[in-house]
C-alpha angles and dihedrals in degrees: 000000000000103000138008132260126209090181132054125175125182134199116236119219116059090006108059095008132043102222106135095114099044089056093046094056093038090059091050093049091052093054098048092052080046092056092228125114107289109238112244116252088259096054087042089054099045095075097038104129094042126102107281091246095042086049096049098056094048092052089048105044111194096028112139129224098277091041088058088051093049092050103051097046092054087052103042081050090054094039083055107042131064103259099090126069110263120252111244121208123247118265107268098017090111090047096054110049082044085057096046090046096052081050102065098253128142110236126194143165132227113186141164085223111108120244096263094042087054093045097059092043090044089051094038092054088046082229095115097096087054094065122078097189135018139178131188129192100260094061094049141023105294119246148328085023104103099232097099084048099044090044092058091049095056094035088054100034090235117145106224091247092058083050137081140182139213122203136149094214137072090228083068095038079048086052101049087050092051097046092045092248134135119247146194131203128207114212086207093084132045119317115044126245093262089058101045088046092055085048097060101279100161084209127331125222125211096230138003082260089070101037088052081058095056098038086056093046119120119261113253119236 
């Protein structure tokens, strides 16, 4: 690694947590009960990483306001409630924000999950008491607009060179340009490596194993 980070935020969905399938299916489920066409896997998982309601416009082009509304409130029902499979989180994703933590690192999260979407998950994963700061989409402007990302650096009294972020989107990789800040993609969630890459990625690893084993890595000098 060539410099050192005090601050590391993650993304949520399809970083720390596999939930890919369980937002996918979420989002179908809305628009049948909707009674509109029900987007394909691939279009659900397109706009995964944005805010709900900015999601769910992009993935139902057309929708009007009231349709949106629809739409997210039957997902946001689905997503917290007990009909839908549970998302499990990736292997070492515990591990390694232990491991940061033990280390002395500030660890926060930035998510286009709403507040009430990333407390349950945070509770549910027993990681809540890891983060120092965390943003969701409903409290700020959605990606790949910089605010979340901004908020967690003064909040945390962090300059944008001493900060990363992980994400597996280019709608993350979008925000840390825009706030000034390194990132870092995982080809295990949502947009593949050639697409994080062209979206600023400084690299992409494959897992959170390997990306433990970068983040440990010595400085360079």
């Amino acid at each position: 690694m060539s410099k050192q980070y005090q601050l590391i935020v993650f993304d949520w969905d399809g970083t720390l947590m596999d939930s890919e399938a369980r937002i996918v299916t979420c989002m179908q489920r809305a628009a049948h009960e909707a009674g509109v066409p029900v987007p394909s896997n691939e279009q659900a998982r397109d706009v995964i990483g944005l805010g709900l309601s900015e999601a769910i416009a992009r993935a139902f082009p057309g929708s009007d306001d009231t349709m949106v509304e629809r739409l997210v409130e039957g997902y946001r029902r689905l997503w917290l409630g007990e009909t839908v499979e549970p998302a499990p989180m990736f292997d070492g994703a515990r591990e390694l924000v232990e491991r940061l933590h033990a280390t002395g690192k500030l660890l926060a999260v930035a998510t286009g999950k709403s507040r009430r979407g990333l407390d349950k998950a945070l509770q549910e994963s027993g990681l809540a008491s890891f983060f120092h700061a965390t943003r969701c989409a409903d409290e700020t402007f959605s990606k790949p607009h910089p605010q979340m990302l901004e908020e967690i650096l003064v909040d945390l009294d962090t300059p944008p060179g001493e900060a990363i972020l992980v994400g597996d989107t280019e709608y993350d990789m979008q925000m840390a340009g825009n706030a000034r800040v390194d990132a870092v993609g995982l080809s295990h969630g949502v947009h593949a490596t050639e697409r994080l890459l062209a979206h600023g990625a400084l690299q992409c690893f494959d897992n959170l194993h390997e990306l433990s084993d970068w983040l440990h890595q010595p400085v360079l000098t």
